[in-house]
C-alpha positions as CSV (number, residue, x, y, z in Angstrom):
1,X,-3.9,-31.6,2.4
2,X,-0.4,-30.5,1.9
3,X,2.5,-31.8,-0.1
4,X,4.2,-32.5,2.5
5,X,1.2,-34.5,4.2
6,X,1.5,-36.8,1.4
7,X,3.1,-40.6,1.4
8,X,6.1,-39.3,-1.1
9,X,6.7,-42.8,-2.1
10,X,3.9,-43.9,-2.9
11,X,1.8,-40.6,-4.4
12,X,3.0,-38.9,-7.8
13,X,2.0,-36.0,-9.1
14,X,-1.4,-35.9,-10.9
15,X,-2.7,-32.9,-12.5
16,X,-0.9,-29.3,-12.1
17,X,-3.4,-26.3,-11.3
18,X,-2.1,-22.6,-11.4
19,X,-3.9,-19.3,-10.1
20,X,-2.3,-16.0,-9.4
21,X,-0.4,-15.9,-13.0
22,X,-0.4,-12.5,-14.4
23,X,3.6,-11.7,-15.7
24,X,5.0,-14.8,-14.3
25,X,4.0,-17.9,-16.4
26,X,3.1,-21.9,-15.5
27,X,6.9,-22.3,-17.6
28,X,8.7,-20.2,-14.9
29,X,7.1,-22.1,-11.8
30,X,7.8,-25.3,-13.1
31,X,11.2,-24.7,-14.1
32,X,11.2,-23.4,-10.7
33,X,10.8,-26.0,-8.6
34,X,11.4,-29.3,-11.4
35,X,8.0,-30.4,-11.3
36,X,6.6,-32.7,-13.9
37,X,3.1,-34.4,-14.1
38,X,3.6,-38.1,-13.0
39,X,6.9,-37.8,-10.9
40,X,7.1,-38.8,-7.5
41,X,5.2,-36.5,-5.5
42,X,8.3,-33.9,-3.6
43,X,8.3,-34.2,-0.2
44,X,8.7,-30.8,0.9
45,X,5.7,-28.1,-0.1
46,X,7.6,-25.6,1.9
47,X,10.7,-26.0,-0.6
48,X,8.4,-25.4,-3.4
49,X,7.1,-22.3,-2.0
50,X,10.7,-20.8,-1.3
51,X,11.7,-21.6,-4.7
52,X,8.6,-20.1,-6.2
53,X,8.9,-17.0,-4.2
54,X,12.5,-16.5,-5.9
55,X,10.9,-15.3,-9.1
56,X,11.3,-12.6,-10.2
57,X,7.7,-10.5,-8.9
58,X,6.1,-13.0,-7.0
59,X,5.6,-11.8,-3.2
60,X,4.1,-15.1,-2.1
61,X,3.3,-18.8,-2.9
62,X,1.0,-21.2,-1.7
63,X,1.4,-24.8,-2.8
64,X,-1.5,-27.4,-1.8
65,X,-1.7,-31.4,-2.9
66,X,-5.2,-33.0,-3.0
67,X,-5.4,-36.5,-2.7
68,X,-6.0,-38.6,-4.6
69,X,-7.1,-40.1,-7.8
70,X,-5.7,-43.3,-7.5
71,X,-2.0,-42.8,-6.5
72,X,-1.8,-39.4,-8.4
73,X,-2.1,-36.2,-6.4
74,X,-3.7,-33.1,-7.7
75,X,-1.4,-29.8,-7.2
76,X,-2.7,-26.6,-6.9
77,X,0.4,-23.6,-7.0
78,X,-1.0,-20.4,-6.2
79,X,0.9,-17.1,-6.6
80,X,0.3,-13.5,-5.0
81,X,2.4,-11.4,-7.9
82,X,3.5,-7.3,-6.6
83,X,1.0,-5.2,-7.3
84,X,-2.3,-7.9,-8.3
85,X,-5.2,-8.5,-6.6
86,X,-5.3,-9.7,-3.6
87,X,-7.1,-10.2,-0.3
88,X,-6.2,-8.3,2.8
89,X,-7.7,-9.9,6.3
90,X,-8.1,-8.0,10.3
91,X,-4.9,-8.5,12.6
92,X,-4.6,-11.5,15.0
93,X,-7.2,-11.2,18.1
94,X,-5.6,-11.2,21.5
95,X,-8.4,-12.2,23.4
96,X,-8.9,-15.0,26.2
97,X,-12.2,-16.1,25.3
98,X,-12.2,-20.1,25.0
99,X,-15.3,-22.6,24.3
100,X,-15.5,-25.7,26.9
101,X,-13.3,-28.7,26.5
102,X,-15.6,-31.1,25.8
103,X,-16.9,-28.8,22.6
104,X,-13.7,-29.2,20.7
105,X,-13.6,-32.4,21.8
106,X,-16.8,-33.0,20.2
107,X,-16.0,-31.1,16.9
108,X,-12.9,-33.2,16.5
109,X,-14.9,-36.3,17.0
110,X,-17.4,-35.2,14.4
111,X,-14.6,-34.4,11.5
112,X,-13.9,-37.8,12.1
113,X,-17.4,-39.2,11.9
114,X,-17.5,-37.0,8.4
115,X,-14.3,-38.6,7.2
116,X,-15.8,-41.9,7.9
117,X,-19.2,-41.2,6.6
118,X,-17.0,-39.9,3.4
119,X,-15.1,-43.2,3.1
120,X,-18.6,-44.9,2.9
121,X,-19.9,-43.1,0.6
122,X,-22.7,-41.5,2.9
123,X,-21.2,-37.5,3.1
124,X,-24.7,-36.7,1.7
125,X,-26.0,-33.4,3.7
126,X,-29.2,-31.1,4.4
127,X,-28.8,-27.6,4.8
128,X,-32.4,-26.3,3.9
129,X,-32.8,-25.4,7.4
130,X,-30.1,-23.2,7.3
131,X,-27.4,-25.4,8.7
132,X,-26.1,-28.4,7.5
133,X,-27.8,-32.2,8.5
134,X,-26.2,-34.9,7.3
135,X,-27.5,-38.0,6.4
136,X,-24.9,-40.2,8.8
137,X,-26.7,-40.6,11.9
138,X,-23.0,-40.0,14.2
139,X,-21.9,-37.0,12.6
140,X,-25.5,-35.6,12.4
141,X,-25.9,-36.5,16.5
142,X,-23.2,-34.2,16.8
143,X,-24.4,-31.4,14.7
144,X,-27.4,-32.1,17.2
145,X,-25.2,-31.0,20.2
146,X,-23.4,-28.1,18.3
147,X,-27.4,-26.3,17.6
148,X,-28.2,-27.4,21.8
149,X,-24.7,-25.6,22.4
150,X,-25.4,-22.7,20.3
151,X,-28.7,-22.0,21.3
152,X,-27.8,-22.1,25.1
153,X,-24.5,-20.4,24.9
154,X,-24.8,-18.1,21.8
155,X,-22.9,-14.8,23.1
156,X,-19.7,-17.2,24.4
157,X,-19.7,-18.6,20.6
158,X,-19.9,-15.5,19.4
159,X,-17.1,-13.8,21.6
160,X,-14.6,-16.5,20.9
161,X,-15.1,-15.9,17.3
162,X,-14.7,-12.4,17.3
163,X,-11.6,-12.1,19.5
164,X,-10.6,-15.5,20.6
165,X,-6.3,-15.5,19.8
166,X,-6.3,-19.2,19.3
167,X,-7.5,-19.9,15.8
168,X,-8.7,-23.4,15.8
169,X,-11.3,-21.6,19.1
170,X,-12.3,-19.6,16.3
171,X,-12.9,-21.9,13.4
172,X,-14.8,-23.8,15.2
173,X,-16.8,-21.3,16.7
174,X,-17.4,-20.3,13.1
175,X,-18.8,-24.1,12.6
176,X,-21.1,-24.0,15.9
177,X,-22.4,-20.6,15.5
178,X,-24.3,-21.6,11.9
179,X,-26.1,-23.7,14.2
180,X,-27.9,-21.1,16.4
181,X,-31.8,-20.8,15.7
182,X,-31.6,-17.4,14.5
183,X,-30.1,-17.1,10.9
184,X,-30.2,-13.3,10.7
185,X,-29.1,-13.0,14.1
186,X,-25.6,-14.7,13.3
187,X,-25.2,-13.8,9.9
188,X,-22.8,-10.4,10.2
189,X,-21.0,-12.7,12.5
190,X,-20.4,-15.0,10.0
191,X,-19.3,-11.9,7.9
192,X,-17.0,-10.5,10.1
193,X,-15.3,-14.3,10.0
194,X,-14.7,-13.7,6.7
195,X,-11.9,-11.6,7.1
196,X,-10.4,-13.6,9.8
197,X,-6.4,-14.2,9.2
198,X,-7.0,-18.0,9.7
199,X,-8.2,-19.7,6.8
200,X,-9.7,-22.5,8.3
201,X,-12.4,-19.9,10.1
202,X,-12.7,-18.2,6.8
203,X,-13.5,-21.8,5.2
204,X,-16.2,-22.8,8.1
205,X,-17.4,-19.5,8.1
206,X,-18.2,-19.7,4.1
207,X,-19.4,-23.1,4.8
208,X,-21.9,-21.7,7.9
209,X,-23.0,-18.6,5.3
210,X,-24.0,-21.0,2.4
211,X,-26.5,-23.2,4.5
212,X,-27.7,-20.0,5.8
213,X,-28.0,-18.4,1.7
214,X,-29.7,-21.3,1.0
215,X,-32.6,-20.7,4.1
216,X,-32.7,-16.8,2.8
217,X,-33.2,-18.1,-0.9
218,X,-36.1,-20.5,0.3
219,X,-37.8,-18.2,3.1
220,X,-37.1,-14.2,1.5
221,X,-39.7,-13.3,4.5
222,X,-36.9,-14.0,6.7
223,X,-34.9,-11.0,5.3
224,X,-31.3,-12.6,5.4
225,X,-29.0,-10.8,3.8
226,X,-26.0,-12.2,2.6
227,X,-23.4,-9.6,1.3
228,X,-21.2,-11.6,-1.8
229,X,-18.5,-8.5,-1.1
230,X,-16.2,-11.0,0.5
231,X,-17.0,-13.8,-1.3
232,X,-15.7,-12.1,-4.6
233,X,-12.9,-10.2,-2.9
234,X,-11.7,-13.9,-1.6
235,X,-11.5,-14.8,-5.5
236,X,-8.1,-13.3,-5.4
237,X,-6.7,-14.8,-2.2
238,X,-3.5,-17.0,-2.7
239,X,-5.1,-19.8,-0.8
240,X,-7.0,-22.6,-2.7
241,X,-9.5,-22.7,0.3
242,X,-10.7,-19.6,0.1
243,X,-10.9,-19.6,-3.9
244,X,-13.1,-23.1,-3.7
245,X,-15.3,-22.2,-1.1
246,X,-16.0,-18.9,-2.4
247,X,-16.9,-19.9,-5.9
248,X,-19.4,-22.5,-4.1
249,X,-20.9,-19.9,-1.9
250,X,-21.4,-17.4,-5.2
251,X,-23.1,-20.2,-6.7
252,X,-25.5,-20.2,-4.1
253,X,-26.3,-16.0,-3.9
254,X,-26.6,-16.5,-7.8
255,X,-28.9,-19.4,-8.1
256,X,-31.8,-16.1,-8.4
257,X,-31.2,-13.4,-9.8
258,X,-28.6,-11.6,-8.3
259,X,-26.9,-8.8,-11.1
260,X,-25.5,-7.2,-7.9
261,X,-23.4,-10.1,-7.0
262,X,-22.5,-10.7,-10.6
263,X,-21.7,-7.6,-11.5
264,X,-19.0,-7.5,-8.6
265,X,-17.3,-10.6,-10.1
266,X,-17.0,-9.1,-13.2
267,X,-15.3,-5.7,-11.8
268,X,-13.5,-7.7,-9.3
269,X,-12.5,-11.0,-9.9
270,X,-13.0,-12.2,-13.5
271,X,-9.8,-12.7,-14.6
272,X,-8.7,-14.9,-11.9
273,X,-12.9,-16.8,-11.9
274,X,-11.1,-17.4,-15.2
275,X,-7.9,-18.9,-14.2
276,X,-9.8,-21.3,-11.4
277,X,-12.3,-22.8,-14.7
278,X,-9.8,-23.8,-16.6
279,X,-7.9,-26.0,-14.0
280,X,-7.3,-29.6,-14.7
281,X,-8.9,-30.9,-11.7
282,X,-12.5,-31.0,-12.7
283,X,-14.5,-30.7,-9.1
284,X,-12.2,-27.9,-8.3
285,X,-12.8,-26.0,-11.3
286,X,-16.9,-27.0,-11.9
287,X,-18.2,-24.0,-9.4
288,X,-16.0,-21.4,-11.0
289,X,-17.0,-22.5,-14.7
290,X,-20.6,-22.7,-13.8
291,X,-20.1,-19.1,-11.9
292,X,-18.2,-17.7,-14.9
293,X,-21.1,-18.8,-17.0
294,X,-23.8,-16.6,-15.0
295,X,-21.3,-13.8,-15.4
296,X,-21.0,-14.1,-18.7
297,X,-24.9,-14.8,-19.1
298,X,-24.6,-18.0,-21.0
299,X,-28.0,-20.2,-20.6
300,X,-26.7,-23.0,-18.1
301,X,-28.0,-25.5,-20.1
302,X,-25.4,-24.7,-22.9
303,X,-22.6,-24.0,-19.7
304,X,-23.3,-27.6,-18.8
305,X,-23.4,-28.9,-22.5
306,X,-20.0,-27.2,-23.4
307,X,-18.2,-28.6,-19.8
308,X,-20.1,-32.0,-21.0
309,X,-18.1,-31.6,-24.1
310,X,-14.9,-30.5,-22.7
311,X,-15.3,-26.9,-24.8
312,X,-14.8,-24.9,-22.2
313,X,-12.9,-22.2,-23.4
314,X,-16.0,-21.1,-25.7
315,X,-17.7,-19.9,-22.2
316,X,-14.1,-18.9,-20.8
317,X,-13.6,-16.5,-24.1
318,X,-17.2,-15.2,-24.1
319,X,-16.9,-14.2,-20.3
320,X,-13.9,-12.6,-20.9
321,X,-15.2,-11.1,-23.9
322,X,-12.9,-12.4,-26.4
């Protein structure tokens, strides 16, 4: 949810998370754009961004508000500073290819099922199979109709992902495809989504991969292979989305073994799997800090005790090798 999204009068500003800081510190972008933890929440995130993008080195910013903890907003400022890391994605497709009507009228229906099921406290889901199930009986009827769609219509899904120029056709395509009865079939599709420009196909197409990691973790006869490649390289992307979801999905490839994967953190991404377990906002920053841990090969039962005990930075320093 954006800053701008939010009710301004009524939301302040919670906790402040930073990512992307290398030369330019947390002093600079505050002084930047006047923010202060517990003022009223400002009601333009586009304001913010242009004000941040006037320091000194920074080439882009990305400013995101999540709501809420009571009427405090958690802020997440990401940075892209000239000459970091960063993520690099395919052009825009150009091509025609749409899914029917009454599909995107049904996916739309079922994020609002899943917001309801959320407010209930009933967001509980099954993806052993591959593909998520949840336990609401609405939204799971629907997931019903997206696996009936795939299975049926598999090559349209597939060309609207791949080269669809509208990119809500192509996020949810990324959603409906996970869905199709072959896992291994789908699964450099999902890959190729990965480095989609939109990052709402990027997000359903991490989401789609990890219910399908967890299948190749449970059935290795299967031979799934997920590649972490862009999982790690999205570590450095200036969008919170793509950081989050990532760090989940890496999780997941590193539940087993998996010194590949690691290892490709470590040369790739380690300072900023840093920056992301040291936020304030403590679901955000859990899958990092539990990633960061594997890295660093701490036992997780001392990675939980030390986040139990809020002595993260022991972890943190050791990971870094400090």
């Amino acid at each position: 949810m954006s800053a701008a999204a939010q009710p301004t009068t009524l939301v302040s500003v919670g906790d402040i998370n930073f990512y992307g800081l290398n030369k330019v510190t947390a002093e600079h972008i505050l002084r930047a754009t006047s923010l202060k933890a517990g003022a009223p929440l400002p009601p333009s995130k586009g304001d913010m961004e242009d004000a941040i993008e006037k320091i000194p080195g920074v080439v882009m910013a990305r400013v995101e508000a999540v709501c809420c903890d009571g009427a405090q907003a958690s802020l997440f400022i990401g940075i892209e500073e000239k000459g970091a890391p960063h993520a690099a994605f395919r052009s825009e497709p150009t091509g025609s290819d749409t899914l029917p009507e009454d599909l995107v009228d049904s996916y739309h229906q079922f994020l609002t099922a899943v917001e309801r099921a959320a407010g209930r406290g009933n967001a509980a889901e099954d993806v052993t199979a591959g593909h998520s199930r949840m336990a609401d009986p609405k939204a799971r009827a629907f997931q019903d109709q997206f696996a009936a769609f795939a299975a049926a219509h598999l090559d349209q899904v597939r060309g609207v992902l791949r080269s669809a120029s509208d990119p809500e056709q192509r996020a949810i395509a990324a959603a409906v495809i996970g869905y199709a009865a072959s896992k291994k079939q789908i699964a450099d599709d999902l890959q190729y989504a990965m480095q989609d420009p939109d990052e709402s196909v990027r997000a359903n197409a991490a989401r789609s991969l990890v219910a399908i990691a967890v299948l190749a973790a449970k059935q290795p006869e299967l031979r799934i292979n997920i590649s972490p490649t862009w999982f790690v390289e999205l570590l450095n992307s200036v969008v919170l989305s793509d950081r989050f979801e990532s760090a989940k999905a890496l999780l997941t490839l590193t539940d087993r073994s998996n010194p590949s994967a690691l290892q490709q953190v470590r040369e790739r991404a380690l300072p900023a799997l840093a920056e992301m377990a040291r936020w304030k906002t403590p679901r955000y920053a859990l899958p990092a800090y539990l990633l960061l841990g594997r890295v660093a090969g701490v036992p997780e039962t001392e990675v939980r005790q030390s986040w139990e005990k809020e002595n993260r930075e022991a972890v943190i320093r050791k990971a870094l090798g400090k």
